[in-house]
MINU-691337 format. One record per residue (C-alpha): residue in one letter; x, y, z. Coordinates in steps of 0.25 Angstrom, whole numbers, plus 5000, padded with zeros to 4 digits. Layout:
BEGIN
   aa      u      v      w
    A      X      Y      Z
...
***
This chain:
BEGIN
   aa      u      v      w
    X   4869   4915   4637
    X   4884   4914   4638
    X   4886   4927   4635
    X   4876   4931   4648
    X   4883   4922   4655
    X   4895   4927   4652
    X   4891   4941   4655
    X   4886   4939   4669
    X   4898   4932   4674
    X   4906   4943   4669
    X   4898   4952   4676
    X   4895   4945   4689
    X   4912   4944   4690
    X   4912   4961   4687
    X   4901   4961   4699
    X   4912   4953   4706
    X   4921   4962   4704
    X   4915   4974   4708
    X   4911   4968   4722
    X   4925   4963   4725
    X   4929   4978   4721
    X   4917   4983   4729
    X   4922   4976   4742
    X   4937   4975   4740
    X   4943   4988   4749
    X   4950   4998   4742
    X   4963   5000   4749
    X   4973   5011   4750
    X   4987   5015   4756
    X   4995   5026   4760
    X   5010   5022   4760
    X   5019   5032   4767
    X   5035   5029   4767
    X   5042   5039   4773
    X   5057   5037   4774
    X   5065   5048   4769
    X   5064   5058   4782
    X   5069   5073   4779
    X   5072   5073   4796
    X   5071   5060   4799
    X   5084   5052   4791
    X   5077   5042   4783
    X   5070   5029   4783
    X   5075   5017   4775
    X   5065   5008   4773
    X   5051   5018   4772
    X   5049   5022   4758
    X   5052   5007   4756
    X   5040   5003   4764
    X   5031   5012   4758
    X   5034   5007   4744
    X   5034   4993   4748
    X   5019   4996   4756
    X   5015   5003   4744
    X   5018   4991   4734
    X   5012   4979   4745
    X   4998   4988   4747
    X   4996   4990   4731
    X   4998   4977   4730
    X   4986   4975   4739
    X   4979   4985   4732
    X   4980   4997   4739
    X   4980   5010   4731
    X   4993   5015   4737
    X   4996   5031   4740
    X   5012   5029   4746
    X   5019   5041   4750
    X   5033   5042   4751
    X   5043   5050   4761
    X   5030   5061   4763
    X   5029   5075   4771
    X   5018   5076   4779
    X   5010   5083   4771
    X   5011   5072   4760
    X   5006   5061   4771
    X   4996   5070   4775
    X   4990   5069   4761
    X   4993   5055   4759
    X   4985   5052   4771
    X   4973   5061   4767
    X   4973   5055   4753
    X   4974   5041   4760
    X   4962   5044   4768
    X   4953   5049   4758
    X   4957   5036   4750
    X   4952   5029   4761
    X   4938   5036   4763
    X   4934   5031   4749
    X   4928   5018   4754
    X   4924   5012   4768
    X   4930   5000   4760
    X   4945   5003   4759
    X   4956   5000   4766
    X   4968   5010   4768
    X   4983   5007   4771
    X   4993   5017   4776
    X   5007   5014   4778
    X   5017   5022   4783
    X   5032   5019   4786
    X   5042   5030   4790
    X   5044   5038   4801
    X   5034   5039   4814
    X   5035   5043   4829
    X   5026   5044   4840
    X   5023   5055   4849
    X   5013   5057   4860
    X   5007   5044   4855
    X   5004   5050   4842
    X   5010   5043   4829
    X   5017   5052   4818
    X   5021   5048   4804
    X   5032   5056   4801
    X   5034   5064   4786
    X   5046   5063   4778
    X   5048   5077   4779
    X   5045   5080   4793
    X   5053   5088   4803
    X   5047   5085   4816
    X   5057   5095   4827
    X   5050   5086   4839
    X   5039   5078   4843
    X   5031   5089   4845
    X   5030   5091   4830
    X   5025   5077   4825
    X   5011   5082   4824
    X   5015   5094   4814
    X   5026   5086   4807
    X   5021   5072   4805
    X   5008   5064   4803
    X   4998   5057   4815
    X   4997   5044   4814
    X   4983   5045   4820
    X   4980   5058   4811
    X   4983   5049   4799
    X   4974   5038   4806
    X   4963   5047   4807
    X   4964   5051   4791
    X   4963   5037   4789
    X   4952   5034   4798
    X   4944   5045   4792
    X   4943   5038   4779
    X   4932   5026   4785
    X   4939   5016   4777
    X   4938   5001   4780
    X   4952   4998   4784
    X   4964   5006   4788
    X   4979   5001   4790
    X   4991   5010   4795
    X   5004   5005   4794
    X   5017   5011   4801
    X   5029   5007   4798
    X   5034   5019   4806
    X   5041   5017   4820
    X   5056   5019   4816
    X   5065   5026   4825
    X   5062   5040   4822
    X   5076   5049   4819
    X   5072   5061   4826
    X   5077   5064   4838
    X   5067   5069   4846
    X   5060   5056   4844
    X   5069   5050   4853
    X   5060   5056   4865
    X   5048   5050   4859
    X   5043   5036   4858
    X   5048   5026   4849
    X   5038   5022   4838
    X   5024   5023   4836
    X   5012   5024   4848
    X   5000   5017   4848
    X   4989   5020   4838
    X   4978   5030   4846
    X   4964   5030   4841
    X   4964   5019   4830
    X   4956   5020   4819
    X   4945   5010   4815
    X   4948   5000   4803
    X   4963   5002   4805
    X   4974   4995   4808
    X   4988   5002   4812
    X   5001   4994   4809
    X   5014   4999   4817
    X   5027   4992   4811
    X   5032   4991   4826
    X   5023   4991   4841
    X   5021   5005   4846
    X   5033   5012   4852
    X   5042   5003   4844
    X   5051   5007   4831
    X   5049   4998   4818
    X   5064   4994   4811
    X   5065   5001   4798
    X   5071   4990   4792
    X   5083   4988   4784
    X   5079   4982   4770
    X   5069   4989   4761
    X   5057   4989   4772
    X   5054   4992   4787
    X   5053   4979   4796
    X   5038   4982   4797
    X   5036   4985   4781
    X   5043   4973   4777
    X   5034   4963   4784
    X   5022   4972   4779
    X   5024   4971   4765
    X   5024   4956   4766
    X   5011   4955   4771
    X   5006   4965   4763
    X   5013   4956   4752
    X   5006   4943   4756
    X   4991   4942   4750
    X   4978   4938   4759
    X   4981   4943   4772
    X   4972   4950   4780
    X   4976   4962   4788
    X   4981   4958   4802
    X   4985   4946   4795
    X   4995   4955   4787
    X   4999   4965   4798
    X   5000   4954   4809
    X   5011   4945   4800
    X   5018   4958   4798
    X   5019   4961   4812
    X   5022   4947   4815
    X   5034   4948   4804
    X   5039   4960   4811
    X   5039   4957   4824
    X   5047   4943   4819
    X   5057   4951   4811
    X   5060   4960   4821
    X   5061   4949   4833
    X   5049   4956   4840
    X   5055   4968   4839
    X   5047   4977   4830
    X   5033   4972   4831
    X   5021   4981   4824
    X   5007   4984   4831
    X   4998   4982   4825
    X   4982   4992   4828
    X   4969   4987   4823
    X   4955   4993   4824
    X   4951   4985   4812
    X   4944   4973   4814
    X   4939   4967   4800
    X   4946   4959   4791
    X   4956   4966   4778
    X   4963   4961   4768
    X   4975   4971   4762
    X   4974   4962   4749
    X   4964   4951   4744
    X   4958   4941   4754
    X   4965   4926   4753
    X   4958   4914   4748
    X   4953   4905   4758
    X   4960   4893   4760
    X   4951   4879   4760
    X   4953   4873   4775
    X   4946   4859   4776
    X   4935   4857   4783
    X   4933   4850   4797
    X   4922   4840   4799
    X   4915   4847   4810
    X   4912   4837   4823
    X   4899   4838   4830
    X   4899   4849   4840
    X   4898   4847   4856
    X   4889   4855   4865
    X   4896   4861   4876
    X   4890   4868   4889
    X   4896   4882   4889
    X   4902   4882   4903
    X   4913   4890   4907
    X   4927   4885   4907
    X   4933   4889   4921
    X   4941   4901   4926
    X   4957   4898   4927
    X   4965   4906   4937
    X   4978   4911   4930
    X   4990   4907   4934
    X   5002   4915   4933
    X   5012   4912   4922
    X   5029   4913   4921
    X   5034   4917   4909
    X   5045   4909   4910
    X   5039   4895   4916
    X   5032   4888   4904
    X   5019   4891   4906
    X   5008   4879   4906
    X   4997   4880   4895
    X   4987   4871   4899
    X   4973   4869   4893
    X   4961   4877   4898
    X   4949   4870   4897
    X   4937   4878   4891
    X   4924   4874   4892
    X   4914   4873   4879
    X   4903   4885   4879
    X   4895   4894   4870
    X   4900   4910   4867
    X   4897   4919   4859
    X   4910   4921   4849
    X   4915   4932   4842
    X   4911   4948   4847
    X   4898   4956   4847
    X   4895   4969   4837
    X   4900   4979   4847
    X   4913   4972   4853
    X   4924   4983   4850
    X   4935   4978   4838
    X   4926   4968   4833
    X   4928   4961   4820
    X   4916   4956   4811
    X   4922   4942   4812
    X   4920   4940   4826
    X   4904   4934   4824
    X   4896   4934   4836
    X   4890   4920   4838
    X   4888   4908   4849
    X   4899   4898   4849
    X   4900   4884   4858
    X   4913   4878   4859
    X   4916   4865   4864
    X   4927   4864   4878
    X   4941   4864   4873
    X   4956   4867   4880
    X   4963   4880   4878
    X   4979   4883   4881
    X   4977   4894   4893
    X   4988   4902   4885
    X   4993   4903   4871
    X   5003   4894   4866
    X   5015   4899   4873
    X   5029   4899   4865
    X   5034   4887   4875
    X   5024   4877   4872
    X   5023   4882   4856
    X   5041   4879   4857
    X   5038   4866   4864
    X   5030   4859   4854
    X   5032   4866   4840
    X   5051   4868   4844
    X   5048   4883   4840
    X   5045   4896   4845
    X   5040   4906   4835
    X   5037   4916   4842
    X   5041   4931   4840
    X   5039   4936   4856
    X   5049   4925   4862
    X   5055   4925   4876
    X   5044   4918   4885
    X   5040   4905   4880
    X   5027   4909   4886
    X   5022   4919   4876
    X   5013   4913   4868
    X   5019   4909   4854
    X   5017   4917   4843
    X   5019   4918   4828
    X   5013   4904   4826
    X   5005   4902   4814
    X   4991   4895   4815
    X   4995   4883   4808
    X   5008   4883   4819
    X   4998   4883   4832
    X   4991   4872   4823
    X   5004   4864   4823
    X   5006   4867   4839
    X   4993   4860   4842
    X   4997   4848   4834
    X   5011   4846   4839
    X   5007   4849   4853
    X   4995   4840   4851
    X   5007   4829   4846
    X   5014   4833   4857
    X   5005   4829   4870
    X   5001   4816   4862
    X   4987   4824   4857
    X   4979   4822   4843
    X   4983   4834   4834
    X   4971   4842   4832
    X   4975   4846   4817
    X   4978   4840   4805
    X   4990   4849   4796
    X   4992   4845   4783
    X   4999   4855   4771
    X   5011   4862   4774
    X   5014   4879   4775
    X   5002   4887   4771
    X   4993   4875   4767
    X   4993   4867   4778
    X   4978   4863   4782
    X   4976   4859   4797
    X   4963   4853   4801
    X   4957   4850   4814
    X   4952   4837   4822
    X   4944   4844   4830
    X   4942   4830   4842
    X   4958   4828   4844
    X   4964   4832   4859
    X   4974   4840   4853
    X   4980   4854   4854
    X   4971   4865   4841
    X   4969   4879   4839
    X   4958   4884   4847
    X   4943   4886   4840
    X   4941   4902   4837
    X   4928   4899   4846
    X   4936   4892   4855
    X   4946   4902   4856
    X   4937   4915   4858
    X   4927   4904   4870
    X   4941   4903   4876
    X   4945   4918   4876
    X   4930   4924   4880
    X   4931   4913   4891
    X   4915   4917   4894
    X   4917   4931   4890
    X   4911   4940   4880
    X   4916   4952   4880
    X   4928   4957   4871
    X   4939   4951   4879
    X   4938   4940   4890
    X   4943   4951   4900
    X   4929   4959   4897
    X   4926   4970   4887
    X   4941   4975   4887
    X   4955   4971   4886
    X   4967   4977   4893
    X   4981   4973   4894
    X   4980   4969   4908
    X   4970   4957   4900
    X   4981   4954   4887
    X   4993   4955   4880
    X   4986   4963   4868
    X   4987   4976   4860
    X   5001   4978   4859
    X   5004   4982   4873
    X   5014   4971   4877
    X   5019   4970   4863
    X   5023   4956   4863
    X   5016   4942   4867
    X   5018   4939   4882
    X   5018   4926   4892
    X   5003   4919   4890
    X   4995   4921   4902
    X   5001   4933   4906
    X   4986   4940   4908
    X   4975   4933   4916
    X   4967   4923   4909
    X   4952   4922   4904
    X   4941   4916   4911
    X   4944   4902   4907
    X   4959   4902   4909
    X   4965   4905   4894
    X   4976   4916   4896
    X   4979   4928   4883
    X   4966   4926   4875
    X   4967   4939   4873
    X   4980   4946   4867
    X   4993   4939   4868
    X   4993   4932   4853
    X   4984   4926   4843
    X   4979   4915   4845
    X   4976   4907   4833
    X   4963   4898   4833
    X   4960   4885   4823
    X   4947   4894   4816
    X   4948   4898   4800
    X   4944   4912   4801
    X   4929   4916   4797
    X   4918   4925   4800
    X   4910   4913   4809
    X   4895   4915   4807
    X   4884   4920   4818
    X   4879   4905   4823
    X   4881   4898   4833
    X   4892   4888   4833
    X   4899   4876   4841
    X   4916   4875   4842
    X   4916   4882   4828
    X   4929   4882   4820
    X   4930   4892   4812
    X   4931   4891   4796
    X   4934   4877   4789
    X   4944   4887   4780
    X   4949   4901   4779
    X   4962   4909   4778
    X   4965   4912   4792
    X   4964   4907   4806
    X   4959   4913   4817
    X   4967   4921   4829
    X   4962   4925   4842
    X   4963   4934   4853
    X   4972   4944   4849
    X   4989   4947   4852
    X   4998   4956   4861
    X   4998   4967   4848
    X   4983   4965   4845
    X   4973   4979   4851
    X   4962   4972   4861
    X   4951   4973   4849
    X   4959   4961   4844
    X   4961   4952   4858
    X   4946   4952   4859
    X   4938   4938   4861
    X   4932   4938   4847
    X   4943   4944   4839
    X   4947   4935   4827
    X   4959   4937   4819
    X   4964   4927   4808
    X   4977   4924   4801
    X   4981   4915   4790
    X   4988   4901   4797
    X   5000   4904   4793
    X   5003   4916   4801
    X   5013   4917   4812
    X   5009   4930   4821
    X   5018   4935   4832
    X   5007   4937   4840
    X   4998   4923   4836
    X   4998   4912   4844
    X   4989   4901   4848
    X   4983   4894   4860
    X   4977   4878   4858
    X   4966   4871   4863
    X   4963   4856   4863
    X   4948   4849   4865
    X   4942   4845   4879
    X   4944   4830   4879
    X   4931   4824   4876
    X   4926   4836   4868
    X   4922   4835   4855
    X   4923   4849   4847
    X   4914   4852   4837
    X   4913   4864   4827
    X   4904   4872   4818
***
């Protein structure tokens, strides 16, 4: 009997196995460092990269093909051989790294070989390799998951690139399941760097170093890294037409949060809360961030099957949440100095920027010490110190919290149920989003939505209290969120984030530890009198 016993354990952990093999990815990279230049001078730092990209990735288990100071024909075949990789599996994840030397011409992108001897412009097509051709190869292959990193807008050396534009153009024609990584904005020239690795390279490999991120997650710490490094002078773009969730390396572990006792829930009428005309703003004069009273009501949260750049996280279901008062704007970088001493913000210069590059557990500390401040009771309780703090939430105390994801995305539709509370499209006349400004700007500089609130959409992330999870399809009243989890939950998208990512359901999600350059916060306090519940 033991013996049997003993058998069907073993075998039950090899089935184990063999499922966990079955639904792991399988991942592969092309790494390309092209540095020495037959035409071109050399580039210190781009073999280096290469290597260094080669080692992090293997490390996460990538099967690795690196190529080192190539001709065109031996990229050719490196991307040919990378593609049919790829088009082994619908379950594999591909990884193509570049750093070395590219121009733009016409809006096209070339990647330029070691060996190249371009006489103009003229001849990039016959001398160098399309970015969008190589996107295409990719493409072709039908894989899950696609990233393409550039380390690859220094100043070019050849003359005639003097009469064309700086750095690399926008990505035309994007394929699906990818994501596009410049080390710099569009039009702009990345720093070489002048120890082992590129500006952009060496805040990679860190993230590519640290275990359990998810993908933004990693690229958006090693934009925010940059950008600070550089004192906003070099800060990467970052294209998306993937909507899922990844994970480069193994998931994390959950961390345990306790759980709040819920209260009873109150019924609430859904009436809608009132139009407020805007009011035009000074970027000079501190602007006032008054509360916004919403009413209570019932939606419908998250986004229908056939909304364009929807992720399977944004469950459709009917929500009712109780009345509650929002700030109009984000927190700006006045009232963060005025009650924390300090401004972290990377895009200073007008105090009436929203603040940025706060953590989730620093808007936490905000509320409180505000709360403190105007003689309210603090709505958390912090215990632990650093990464191991545990923050709970007295859900019936008058003072400054985080918004509800539900409450957050009510106040945001503001009655609306389409993609965006302008209507079924965005535009940059609507918000400060998809790169175009390339920077935050002064809150309310765009009109407000229906019920007053001002840069819902686009500007910075705005974190929310939730633990992120995939909610169920049922009905629920002021629900919030997971009792535990690994990341919290951001909303409405930033000034470098494409319009798929500003839209009223979108959710993004980052450990609480994280200090984005383009995430900040707005608060919210209970209506006096109202008792919040929760499921």
């Amino acid at each position: 009997m033991k013996k049997s016993i003993l058998f069907v354990i073993i075998f039950l952990a090899a089935v184990s196995v063999v499922l966990a093999q079955n639904t792991e990815p399988r991942k592969y990279a092309l790494v390309i460092g092209n540095g020495a230049y037959t035409s071109f001078g050399s580039l210190q730092n781009a073999v280096n990269d290469a290597n260094d990209v080669t080692a992090a990735l293997q490390n996460l288990g990538f099967t690795v093909d690196r190529v080192l100071n190539a001709g065109r024909a031996q990229m050719f075949e490196a991307i040919t051989r990378f593609r049919e990789r790829l088009s082994g599996s619908r379950n594999t994840y591909g990884f193509f790294y570049y750093a070395g030397h590219a121009v733009q011409h016409n809006g096209v992108n070339f990647l330029i070989p070691a060996n190249a001897s371009i006489p103009n412009a003229n001849y990039l097509g016959e001398t160098s390799i399309s970015v969008q051709s190589m996107l295409a190869e990719i493409n072709d292959a039908g894989n899950a998951l696609n990233i393409v990193v550039l380390d690859a807008c220094r100043d070019f050396p050849a003359a005639w690139s003097r009469n064309i534009s700086r750095g690399l153009s926008v990505v035309a024609n994007q394929p699906a399941d990818s994501i596009i990584v410049f080390a710099t904005s569009a039009g702009s020239v990345a720093a070489d760097g002048t120890g082992r690795n590129g500006l952009f390279t060496t805040h990679l490999l860190t993230q590519l170093r640290t275990s359990g991120l998810e993908v933004y997650d990693l690229f958006r710490r090693t934009s925010s890294a940059v950008s600070r490094a550089s004192n906003g002078g070099q800060v990467p773009a970052i294209y998306s037409q993937f909507f899922e969730e990844a994970y480069l390396g193994a998931r994390p572990a959950a961390v345990v949060q306790p759980p709040v006792t819920p209260q009873p829930p109150v019924a609430v009428q859904p009436t809608p809360a009132p139009a407020v005309t805007p009011t035009p703003q000074s970027s000079t004069a501190a602007i006032t961030n008054e509360l916004v009273r919403i009413q209570g009501g019932s939606f419908i949260m998250g986004s229908p099957a056939n909304e364009e750049g929807r992720r399977n996280n944004e469950t459709q279901r009917q929500v009712t949440v109780s009345s509650f008062m929002m700030s109009r704007y984000e927190i700006t970088q006045r009232e963060y100095r005025e009650v924390i001493g300090t401004n972290p913000s990377n895009f200073t210069g007008d105090l009436n920027r929203p603040v940025e590059s706060v953590s989730w557990f620093d808007a936490v500390e905000y509320c409180n010490r505000r709360s403190q401040r105007e003689g309210l009771t603090p709505a958390y309780a912090i215990s632990g110190s650093g990464n191991n703090r545990t923050v709970t939430w007295s859900r019936n105390t008058n003072g400054y919290r985080l918004p509800t994801e539900a409450e957050w995305e009510y106040a945001c539709r503001a009655g609306t149920t389409t993609d965006y509370n302008t209507g079924a499209s965005i535009t940059a006349s609507h918000a400060n989003f998809d790169g175009i400004i390339n920077r935050t700007i002064t809150v309310g500089s765009y009109a407000p939505n229906a019920w007053g609130l001002y840069d819902m959409h686009g500007n910075v992330w705005e974190w929310c209290w939730d633990w992120y999870d995939i909610p169920e399809q049922r009905a629920q009243t002021d629900p919030r969120g997971a009792s535990s989890g690994s990341y919290r939950v951001l909303r409405g998208g930033s000034w470098s984030f494409s319009a798929a990512y500003v839209r009223s359901a979108y959710r993004s999600v980052s450990t609480p530890t994280i200090q984005y350059y383009d995430s900040g916060f707005r608060v919210v306090r209970n209506v006096p009198g109202v008792t919040t519940g929760g499921s």
